[in-house]
N, C-alpha and C positions, 0 to 999 in steps of 0.2 A: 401461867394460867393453871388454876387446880384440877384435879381429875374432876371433882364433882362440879365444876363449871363448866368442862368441855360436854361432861354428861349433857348438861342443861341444854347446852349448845345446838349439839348433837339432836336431841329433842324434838328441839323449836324447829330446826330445821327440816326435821323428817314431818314432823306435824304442818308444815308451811305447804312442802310439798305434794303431801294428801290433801288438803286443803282447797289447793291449786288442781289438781285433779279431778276431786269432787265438781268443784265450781264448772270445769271444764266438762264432764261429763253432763252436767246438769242443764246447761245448755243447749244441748246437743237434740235436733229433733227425734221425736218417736219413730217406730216404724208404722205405726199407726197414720200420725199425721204424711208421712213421707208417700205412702198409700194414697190417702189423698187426694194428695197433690198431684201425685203420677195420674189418678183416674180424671181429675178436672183439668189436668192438661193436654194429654194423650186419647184419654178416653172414650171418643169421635171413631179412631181405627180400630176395630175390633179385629183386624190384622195385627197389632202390634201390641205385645205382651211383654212384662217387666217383672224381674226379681231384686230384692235388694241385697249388693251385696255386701256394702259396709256402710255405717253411719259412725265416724272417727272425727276427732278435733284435726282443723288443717295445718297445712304449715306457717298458715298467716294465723296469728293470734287474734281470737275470737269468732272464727269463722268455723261453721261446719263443714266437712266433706262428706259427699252424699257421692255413692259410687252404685250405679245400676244396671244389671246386665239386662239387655233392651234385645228382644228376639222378633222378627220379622218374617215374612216369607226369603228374604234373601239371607238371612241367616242370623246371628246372634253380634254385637259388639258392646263394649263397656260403654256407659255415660256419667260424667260426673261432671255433680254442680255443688254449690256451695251457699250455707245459710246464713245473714248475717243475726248477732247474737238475738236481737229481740223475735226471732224467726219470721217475720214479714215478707222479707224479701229473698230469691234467689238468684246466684249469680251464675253466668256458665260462661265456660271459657277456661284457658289457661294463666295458674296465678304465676304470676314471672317474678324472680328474686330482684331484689334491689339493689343500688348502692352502687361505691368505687367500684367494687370490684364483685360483681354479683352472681359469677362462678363459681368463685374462689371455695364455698362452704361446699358444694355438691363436688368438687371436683378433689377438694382434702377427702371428703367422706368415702368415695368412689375408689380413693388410691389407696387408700387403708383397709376396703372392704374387697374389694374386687378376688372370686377365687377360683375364676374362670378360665378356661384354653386362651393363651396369646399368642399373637404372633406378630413381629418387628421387633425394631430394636428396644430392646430393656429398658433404657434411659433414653425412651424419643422424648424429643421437647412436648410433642403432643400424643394425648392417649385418648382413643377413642373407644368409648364400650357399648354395645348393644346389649341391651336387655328385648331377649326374645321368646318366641313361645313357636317347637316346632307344628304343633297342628293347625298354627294361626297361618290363611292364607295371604296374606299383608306381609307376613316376615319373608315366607318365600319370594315375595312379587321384591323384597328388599335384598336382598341374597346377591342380583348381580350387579346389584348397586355400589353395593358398600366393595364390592370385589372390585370397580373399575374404580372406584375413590380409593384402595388401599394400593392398587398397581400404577394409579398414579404420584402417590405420599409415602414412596419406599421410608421414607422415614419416618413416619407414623407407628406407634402400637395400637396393635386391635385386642379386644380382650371381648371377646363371649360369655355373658349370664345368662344363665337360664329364668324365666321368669314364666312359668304353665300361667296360663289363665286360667280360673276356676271354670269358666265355660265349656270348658272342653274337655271330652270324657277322657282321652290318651296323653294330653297333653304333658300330664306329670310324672307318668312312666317314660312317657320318649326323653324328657327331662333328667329322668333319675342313668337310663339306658347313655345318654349324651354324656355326664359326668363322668360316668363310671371307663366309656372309651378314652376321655377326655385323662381322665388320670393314668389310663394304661399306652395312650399312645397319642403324643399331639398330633403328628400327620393322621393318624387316624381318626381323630375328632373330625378336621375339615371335611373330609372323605362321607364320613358319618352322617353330616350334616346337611350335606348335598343330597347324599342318596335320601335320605328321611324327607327332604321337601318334594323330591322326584316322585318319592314314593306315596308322598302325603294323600292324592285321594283315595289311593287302594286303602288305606289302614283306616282299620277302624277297633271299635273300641273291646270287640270279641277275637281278632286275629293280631292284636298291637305285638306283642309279647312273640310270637313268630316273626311276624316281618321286621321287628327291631333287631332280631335276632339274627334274622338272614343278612341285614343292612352292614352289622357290626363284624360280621363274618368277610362278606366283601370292601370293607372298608380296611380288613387287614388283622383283625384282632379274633381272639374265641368267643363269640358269639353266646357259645351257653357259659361260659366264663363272665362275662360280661353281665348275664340275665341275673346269675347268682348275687354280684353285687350290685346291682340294681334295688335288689330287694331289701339290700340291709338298711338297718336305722339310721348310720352315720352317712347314708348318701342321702339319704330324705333329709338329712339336720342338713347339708349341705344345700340342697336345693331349697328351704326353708331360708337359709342363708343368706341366698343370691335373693330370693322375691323379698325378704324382709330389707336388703339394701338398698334395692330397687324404691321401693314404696316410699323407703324413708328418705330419698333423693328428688322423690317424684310422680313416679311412673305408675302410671293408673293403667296404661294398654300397651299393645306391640303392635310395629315394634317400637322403643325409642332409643332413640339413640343420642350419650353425649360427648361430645367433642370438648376439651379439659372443664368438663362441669357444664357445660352452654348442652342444655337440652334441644335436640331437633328432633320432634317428635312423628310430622309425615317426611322421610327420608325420601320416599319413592316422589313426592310430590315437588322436590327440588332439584332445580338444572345442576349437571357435573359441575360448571363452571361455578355455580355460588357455592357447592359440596364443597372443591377445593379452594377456593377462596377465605371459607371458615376458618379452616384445617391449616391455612397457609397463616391465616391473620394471628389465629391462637397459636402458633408456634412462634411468632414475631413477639407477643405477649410476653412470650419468656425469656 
């Protein structure tokens, strides 16, 4: 084939791609209309107040993701629904993968991306990852979950992402603070991690920066060492990282958790006995 024909090639194909993008953008509701919608559906509670916080093409082709952080007297959570293309209608719920094997893509993506604390064996037949957010009270209420599914699945790998939810004012410091232990010391990550939800209702968003600092000191490591690389840019790309692998897996809130790819997204909300049951099946899988 000639240079000036792969030019052409080369082209078509970058112009196809834009193309494709446009279209897909173009589709996509306002935030105008998203507004709306939220006000003639919600609109009744003047207790319950909404931000938006993405409007993105979903993972199902043609479909909008609409993602809104929803605040309450009881406190704040993410909602997402979804639009079909002629914007008429919206959907809510979780959209589930398909097929033979409807893991398989979230679970290649996950082993490829994954740059989180582990712990089990290296090459376990099953790898389980949490994508979590320390100031989310959900992840803590999951904490001694996933601890009694991992002491019964010694042979299981665990792997920790970090995933701050925008809602949250400390969330992405405690984040950057968890990485930065997490690369200086894995036993001090777990440690790290405990103290942080123990510690969860005293911190806030004016004292974060001390008490992480104090947490990382008793979990074993230098604490202002620690705060130092917290701060740098290659721990933010890092945590940028984890949430952009998350997203593009799935994961809209915390905590979620996947077992080789099979998203379970309320962990707290299921018996030990079907936790290990998953965990037992997806290993037999392999």
């Amino acid at each position: 084939m000639s240079r000036q024909l792969i030019c052409v090639s080369f082209v078509l194909l970058l112009l196809s791609a834009v193309m494709a993008q446009e279209k897909a953008s173009a589709n996509l509701p306002t935030e105008d209309t998203v507004n709306a919608f939220m006000q003639q559906t919600i609109g009744y509670d003047s207790s319950v107040t909404w931000k938006i916080s993405a409007i993105k093409p979903s993972v199902a082709e043609g479909l909008s993701e609409v993602d809104v952080i929803m605040t309450n007297p009881k406190g704040q959570s993410l909602s997402t629904f979804y639009v079909t293309p002629d914007g008429k209608h919206a959907l809510a719920g979780e959209i589930m993968p398909f097929g033979a094997k409807p893991y398989a893509s979230a679970n290649e993506a996950l082993l490829k991306g994954i740059n989180g604390p582990a712990r089990g064996p290296e090459k376990a037949p099953v790898t389980i990852v949490e994508f979590s957010d320390l100031q989310c009270p959900h992840c803590k209420d999951a904490q001694p979950v996933i601890d009694k599914l991992l002491a019964a699945e010694p042979n299981a790998r665990f792997v920790f992402q970090n995933y701050p939810l925008p809602m949250h004012n400390w969330a992405a410091k405690a984040a950057a603070y968890a990485d930065c232990v997490g690369r200086a010391s894995n036993d001090a990550f777990w440690k790290f991690v405990q103290g942080t939800f123990d510690q969860q209702t005293n911190i806030t968003e004016s004292n974060a920066d001390e008490k992480l600092t104090a947490i990382a000191d008793t979990a074993g490591v230098k604490g202002a060492d620690v705060a130092a690389c917290a701060s740098k840019p290659d721990t933010r790309a890092r945590i940028d990282k984890s949430v952009a692998l998350g997203t593009a897996v799935g994961v809209t809130g915390t905590p979620t958790v996947y077992i080789n790819g099979r998203h379970i997204g309320n962990v707290v909300g299921i018996p030990e006995d079907v936790l290990k049951s998953l965990v037992d099946f997806a290993a037999k899988q392999q």
